[in-house]
C-alpha positions as CSV (number, residue, x, y, z in Angstrom):
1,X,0.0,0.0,0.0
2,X,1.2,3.2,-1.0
3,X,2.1,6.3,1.7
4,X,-0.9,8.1,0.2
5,X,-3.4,5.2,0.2
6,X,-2.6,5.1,4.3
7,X,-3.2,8.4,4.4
8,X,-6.8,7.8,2.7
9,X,-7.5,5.3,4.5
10,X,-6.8,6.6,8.0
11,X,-8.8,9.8,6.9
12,X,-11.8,7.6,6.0
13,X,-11.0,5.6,9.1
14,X,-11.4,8.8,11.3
15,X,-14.8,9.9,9.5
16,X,-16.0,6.6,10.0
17,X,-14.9,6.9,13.8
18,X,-17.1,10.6,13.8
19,X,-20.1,9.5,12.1
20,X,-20.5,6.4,14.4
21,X,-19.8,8.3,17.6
22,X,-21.8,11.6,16.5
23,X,-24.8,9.0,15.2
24,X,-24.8,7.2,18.4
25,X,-24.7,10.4,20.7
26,X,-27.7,12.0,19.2
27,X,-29.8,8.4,19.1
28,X,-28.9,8.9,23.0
29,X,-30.9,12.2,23.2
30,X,-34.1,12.3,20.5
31,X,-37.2,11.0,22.0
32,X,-38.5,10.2,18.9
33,X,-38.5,6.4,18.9
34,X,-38.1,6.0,15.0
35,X,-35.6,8.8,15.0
36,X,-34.0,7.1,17.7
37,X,-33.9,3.9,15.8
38,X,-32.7,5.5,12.6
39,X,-29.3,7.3,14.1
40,X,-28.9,3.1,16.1
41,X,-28.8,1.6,12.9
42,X,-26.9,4.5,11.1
43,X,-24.2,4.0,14.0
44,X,-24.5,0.3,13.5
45,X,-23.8,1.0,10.0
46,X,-20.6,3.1,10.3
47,X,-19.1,0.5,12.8
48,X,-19.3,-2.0,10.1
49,X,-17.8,0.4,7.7
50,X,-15.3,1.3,10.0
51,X,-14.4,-2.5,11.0
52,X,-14.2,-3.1,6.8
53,X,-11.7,-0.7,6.4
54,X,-9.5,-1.8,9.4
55,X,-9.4,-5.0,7.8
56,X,-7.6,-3.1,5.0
57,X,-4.7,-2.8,7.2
């Protein structure tokens, strides 16, 4: 893997790291239930993304 593919890949790794965090803070204060479940499954969602790229490495 070249220096700048690392460098891609740890930026998407970090965005990945953000949206899952930032997705499952905000499912922790909506009271909407289906909003609620939404932002679960979009965190659940950017996990996996996040644990296919790792595998990269």
């Amino acid at each position: 893997m070249t220096p700048k593919e690392l460098l891609y890949l740890e930026d998407s790794l970090g965005m990945e790291r953000q949206l899952q965090t930032k997705c499952t803070d905000y499912a922790g204060k909506v009271q909407n239930p289906s909003l609620k479940n939404m932002l679960t499954g979009l965190a659940q969602e950017h996990q996996t993304h996040f644990d296919s790229l790792m595998k990269q490495l």
